[in-house]
C-alpha positions in Angstrom: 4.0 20.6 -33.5 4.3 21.3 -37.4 2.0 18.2 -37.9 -0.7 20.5 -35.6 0.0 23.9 -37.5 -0.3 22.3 -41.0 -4.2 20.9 -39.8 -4.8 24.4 -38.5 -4.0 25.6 -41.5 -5.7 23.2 -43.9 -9.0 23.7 -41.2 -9.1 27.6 -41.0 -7.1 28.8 -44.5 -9.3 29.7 -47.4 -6.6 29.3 -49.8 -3.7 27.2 -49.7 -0.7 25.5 -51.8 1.3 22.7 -50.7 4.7 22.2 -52.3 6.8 19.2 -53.2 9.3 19.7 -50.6 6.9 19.5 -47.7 6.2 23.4 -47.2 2.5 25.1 -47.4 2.0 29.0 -48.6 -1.9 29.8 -47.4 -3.4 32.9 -46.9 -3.4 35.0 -43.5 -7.1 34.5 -42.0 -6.0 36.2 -38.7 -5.2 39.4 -40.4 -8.0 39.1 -43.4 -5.4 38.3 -46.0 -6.6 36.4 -49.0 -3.5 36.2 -50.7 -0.6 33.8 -50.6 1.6 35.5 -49.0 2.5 33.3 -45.6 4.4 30.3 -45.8 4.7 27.2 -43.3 7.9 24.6 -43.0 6.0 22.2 -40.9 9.6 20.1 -40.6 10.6 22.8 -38.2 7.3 24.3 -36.7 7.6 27.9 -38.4 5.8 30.4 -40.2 6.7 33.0 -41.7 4.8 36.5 -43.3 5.9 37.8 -46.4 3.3 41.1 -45.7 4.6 41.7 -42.3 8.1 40.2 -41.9 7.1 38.5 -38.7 8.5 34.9 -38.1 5.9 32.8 -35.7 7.1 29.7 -33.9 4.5 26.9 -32.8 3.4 29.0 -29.5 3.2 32.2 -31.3 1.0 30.6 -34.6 -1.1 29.0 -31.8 -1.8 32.6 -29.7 -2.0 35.3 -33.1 -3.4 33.0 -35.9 -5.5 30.9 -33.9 -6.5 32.8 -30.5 -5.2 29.7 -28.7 -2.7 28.9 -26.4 0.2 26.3 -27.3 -1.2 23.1 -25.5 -5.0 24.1 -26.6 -3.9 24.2 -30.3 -1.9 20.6 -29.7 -5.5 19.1 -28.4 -7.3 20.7 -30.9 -4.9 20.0 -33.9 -2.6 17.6 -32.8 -4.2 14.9 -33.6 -6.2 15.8 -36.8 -4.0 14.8 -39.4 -2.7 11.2 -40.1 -0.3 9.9 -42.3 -2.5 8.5 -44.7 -4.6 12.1 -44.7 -1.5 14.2 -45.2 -0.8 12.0 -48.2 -3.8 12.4 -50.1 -4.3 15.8 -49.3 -0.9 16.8 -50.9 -2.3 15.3 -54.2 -4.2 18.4 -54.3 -2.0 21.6 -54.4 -4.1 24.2 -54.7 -7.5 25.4 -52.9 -9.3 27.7 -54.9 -12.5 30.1 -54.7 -14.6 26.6 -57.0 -13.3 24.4 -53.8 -13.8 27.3 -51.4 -17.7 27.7 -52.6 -18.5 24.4 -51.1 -16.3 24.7 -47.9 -19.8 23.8 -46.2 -19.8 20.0 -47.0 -16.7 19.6 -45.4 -16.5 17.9 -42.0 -17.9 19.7 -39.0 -17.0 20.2 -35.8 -19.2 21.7 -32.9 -19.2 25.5 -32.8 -18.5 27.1 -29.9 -21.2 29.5 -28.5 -20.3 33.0 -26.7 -24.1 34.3 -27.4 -24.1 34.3 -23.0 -20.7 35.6 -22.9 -21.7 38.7 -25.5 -25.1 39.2 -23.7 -23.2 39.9 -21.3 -21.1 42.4 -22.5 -23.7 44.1 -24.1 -26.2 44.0 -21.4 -28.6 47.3 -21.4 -27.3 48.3 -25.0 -29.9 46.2 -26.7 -33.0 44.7 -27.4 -33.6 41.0 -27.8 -36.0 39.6 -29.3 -36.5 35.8 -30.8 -34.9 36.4 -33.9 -32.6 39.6 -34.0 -31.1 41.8 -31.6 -31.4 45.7 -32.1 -28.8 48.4 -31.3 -30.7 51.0 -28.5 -29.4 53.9 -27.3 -26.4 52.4 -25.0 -24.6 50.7 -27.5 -24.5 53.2 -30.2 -23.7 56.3 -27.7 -21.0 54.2 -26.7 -19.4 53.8 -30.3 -20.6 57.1 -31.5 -16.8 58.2 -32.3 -17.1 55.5 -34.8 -20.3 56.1 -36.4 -19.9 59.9 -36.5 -16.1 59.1 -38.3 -17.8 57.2 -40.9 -20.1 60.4 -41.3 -23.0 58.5 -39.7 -26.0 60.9 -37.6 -25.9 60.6 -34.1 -29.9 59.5 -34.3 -29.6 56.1 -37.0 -30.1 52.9 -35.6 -29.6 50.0 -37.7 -29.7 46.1 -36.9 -26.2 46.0 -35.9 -24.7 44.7 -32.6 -21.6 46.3 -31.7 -20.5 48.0 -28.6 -17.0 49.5 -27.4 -14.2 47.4 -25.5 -13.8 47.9 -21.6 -11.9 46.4 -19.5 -14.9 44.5 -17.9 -15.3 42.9 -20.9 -11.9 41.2 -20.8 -13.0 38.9 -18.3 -15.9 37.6 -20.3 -14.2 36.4 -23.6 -12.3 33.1 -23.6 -8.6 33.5 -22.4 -7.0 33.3 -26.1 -9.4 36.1 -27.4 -9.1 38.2 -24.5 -5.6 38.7 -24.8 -5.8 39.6 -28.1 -8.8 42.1 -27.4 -6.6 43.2 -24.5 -3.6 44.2 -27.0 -5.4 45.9 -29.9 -6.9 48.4 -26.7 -3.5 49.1 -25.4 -1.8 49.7 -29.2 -5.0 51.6 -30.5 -6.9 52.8 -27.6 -11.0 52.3 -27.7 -12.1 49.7 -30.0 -15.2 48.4 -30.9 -16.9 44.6 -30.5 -19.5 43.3 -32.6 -20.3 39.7 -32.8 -20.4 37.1 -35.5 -23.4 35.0 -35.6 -24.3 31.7 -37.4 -27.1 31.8 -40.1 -28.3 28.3 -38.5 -29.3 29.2 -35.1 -28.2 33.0 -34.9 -25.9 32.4 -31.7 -22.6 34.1 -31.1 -20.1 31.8 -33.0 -17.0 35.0 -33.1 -16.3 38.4 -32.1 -14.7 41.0 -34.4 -12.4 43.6 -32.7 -12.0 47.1 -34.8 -9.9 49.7 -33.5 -11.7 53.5 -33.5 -8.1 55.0 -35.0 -8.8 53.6 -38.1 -6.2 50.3 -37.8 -7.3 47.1 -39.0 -10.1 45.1 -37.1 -9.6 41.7 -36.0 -11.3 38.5 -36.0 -11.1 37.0 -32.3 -12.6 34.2 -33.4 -15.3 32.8 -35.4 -15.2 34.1 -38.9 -13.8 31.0 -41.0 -14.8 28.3 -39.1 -16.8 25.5 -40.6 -18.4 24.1 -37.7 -22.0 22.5 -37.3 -24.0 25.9 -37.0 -23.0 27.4 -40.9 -21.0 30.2 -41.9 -20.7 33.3 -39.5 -21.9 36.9 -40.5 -22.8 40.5 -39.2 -26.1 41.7 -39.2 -29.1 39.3 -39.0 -27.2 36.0 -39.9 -30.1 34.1 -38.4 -33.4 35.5 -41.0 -30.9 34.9 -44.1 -32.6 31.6 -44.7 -35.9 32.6 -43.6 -36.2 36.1 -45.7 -37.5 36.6 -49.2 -34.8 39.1 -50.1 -31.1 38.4 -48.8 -28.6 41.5 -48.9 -25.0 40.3 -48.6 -22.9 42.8 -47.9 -18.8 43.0 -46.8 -17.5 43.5 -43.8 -18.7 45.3 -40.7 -19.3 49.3 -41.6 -20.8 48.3 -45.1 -23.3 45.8 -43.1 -24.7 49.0 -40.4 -25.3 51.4 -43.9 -27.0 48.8 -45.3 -28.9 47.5 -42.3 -30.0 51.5 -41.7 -30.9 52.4 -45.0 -33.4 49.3 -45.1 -34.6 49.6 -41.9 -38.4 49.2 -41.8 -37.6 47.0 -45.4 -38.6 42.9 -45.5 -35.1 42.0 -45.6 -32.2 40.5 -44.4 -28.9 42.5 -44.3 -26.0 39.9 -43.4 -22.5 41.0 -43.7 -20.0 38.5 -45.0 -16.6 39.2 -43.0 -14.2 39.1 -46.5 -15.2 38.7 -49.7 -14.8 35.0 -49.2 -17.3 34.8 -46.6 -19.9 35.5 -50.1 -19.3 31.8 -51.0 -19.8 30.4 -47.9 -23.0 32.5 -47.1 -23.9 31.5 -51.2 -23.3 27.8 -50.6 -25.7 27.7 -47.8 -28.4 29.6 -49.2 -28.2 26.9 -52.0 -28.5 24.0 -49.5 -31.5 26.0 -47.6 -33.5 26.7 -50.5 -36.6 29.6 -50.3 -39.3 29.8 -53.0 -39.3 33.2 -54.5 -36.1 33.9 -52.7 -33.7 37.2 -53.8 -30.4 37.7 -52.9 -28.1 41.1 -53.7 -24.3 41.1 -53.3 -22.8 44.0 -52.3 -18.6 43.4 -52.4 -16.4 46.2 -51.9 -15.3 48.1 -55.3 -11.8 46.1 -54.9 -8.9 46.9 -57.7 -7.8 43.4 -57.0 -9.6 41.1 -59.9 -9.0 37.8 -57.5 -11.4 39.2 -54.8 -14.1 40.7 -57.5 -13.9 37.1 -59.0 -15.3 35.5 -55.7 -18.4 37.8 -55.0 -18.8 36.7 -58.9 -18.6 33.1 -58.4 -20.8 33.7 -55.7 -23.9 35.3 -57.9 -22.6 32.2 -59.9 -23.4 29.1 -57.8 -26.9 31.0 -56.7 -27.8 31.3 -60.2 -27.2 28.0 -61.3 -29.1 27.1 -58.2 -32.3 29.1 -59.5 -32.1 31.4 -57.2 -32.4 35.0 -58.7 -29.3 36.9 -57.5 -27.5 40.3 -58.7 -24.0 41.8 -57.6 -24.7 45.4 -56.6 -25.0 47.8 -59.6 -22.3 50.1 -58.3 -21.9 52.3 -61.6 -25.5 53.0 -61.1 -25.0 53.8 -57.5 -21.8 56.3 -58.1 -23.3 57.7 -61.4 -26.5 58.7 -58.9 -24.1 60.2 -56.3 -22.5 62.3 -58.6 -25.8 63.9 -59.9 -27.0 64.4 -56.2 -24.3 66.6 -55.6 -21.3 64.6 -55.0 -18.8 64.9 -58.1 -15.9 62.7 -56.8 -17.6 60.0 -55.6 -16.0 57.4 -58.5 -12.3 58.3 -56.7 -13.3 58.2 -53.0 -16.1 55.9 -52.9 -14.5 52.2 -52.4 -17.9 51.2 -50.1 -21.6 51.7 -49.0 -19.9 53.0 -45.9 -17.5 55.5 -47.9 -21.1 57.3 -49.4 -21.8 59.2 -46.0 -18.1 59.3 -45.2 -17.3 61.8 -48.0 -20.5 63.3 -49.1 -20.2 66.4 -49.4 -24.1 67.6 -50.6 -26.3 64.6 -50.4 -28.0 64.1 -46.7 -28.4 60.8 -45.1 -32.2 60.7 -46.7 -30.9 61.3 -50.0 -28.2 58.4 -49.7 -30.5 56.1 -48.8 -33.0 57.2 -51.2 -30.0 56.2 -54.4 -29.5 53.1 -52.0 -33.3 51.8 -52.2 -33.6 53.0 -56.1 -30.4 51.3 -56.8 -31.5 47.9 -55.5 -35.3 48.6 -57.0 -33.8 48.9 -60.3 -31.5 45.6 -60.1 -32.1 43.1 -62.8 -32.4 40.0 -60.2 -31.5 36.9 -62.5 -32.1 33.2 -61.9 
């Protein structure tokens, strides 16, 4: 069982460090940790959180880090790592962001689909068409304690799929991400659903799960895995290769401000789930190459250097790549908040999604106005 938890980790970890004496520290995926701050003795079959305290056995690793039940994660993993493979891969202690960029050239594996299972779920909240999907009235009503929490109107739609946990649902998600969907609604009460999808095909590759109290969102499933359809993302995953200009933003709320301040724009607003999720979405846009093609990061104003460091490396590998890329110019942005009206908004404003959250002067129109100036004025560098 530890040989199975050690391939899980080396498969779905984005940073990890073996040690001499056989144990691994890696980073919580399940809980968007990027830290190294969990540590595995595969010998005995453990893991154990330094964050949270909690010590997981084979069976629990298997249902909270991997949505899976025990015997699933033995098929899956059990047989993934051979003598020969565990030796060389100790030769290489740590993973870092450089390694993490090109996570994409890895081996593959299929990747499953739930597009059906979410169409499902969402039935009569949107509009499909081809290419995107686009929230209608149904599913924004329904998360409208959400939006209006964030400081959202009522009336804006943006090209985000979400919609909010019922019960119905339960029975449409596969059995290991149902029962975690199932727990987060009896600890927090109404949570919201929005789906990952893959910038290859745009199918329904994972489903995040965010409690409406505020808690921490979960990925069911889907966010780090390197299967054979690319990296996952919010938003319109499936135009990011298509699109002349590429707007990468992080994590779910930041994706819908972005997605409704350029609606009606020629762009593509796709929503990294962590900061790390900007080098896999980087690394594929430099394998898929577009002539002309412009790509904006927009990572969350994080105090921690190691996470501004990987949207950097990001703009990094584009540029080298030729393609002209920027990180968002976020002293613009607050300096242009504070003159609208808004003179704290360098100490409250961490996100795109903290700008309506806290204004206190500036409308909606006049945020989205500094949004669209702010990103008309970027320097755009090859």
């Amino acid at each position: 069982m530890g040989d199975a938890m050690l391939a899980a980790v080396r498969d779905r970890a984005t940073t990890v460090k073996e040690h001499r004496d056989g144990t691994v520290d890696f980073n919580a995926w399940w809980r968007d940790g990027d830290d190294l701050n969990v540590r595995l003795w595969p010998s005995k079959g453990a893991v154990h959180d330094v964050k949270t305290g909690e010590t997981m056995n084979a069976k629990t690793f298997a249902d909270v880090a991997l949505g899976l039940s025990l015997p699933e994660m033995m098929a899956h993993y059990g047989l993934l790592d051979t003598a020969a493979d565990r030796l060389n891969r100790a030769r290489v202690p740590v993973v870092d962001a450089p390694v993490e960029l090109q996570a994409n050239h890895e081996e593959q594996k299929p990747a499953p689909d739930l597009s059906a299972a979410w169409a499902r779920i969402v039935e009569g909240d949107f509009h499909h068409t081809p290419e995107f999907a686009v929230a209608v009235d149904g599913g924004a009503a329904r998360a409208a304690r959400w939006l209006v929490g964030r400081g959202f109107p009522d009336d804006v739609r943006g090209l985000v799929e979400f919609t909010t946990l019922a019960p119905e649902h339960l029975a449409e998600l596969p059995d290991g991400m149902a029962r975690h969907a199932e727990a987060m609604g009896r600890e927090h009460g109404p949570c919201l659903l929005a789906p990952l999808r893959s910038v290859a095909d745009n199918k329904v590759r994972g489903i995040h799960c965010r409690p409406l109290d505020g808690s921490a969102g979960r990925h069911l499933s889907g966010s780090r895995l390197k299967t054979d359809a690319g990296p996952t993302a919010y938003g319109l995953a499936g135009a990011a290769r298509r699109m002349g200009l590429v707007v990468l933003t992080e994590g779910l709320a930041d994706t819908f401000a972005a997605g409704a301040w350029l609606r009606g724009h020629p762009a593509a607003v796709v929503g990294a789930p962590d900061v790390a999720g900007f080098g896999r979405l980087a690394a594929d846009l430099v394998e898929h190459p577009l002539e002309g093609r412009r790509v904006v990061l927009v990572p969350h104003l994080d105090d921690d250097k190691k996470l501004r460091d990987k949207a950097a490396a990001a703009v990094r590998l584009m540029r080298e790549a030729g393609i002209r890329s920027a990180l968002f110019d976020w002293p613009g942005f607050l300096d242009s908040l504070k003159a609208a009206g808004e003179p704290d908004a360098f100490k409250v404003v961490r996100d795109l999604a903290d700008a309506p959250k806290h204004a206190q002067s500036a409308t909606w129109e006049a945020l989205r106005t500094i949004f669209l100036d702010t990103l008309t004025g970027l320097e755009l560098k090859p």
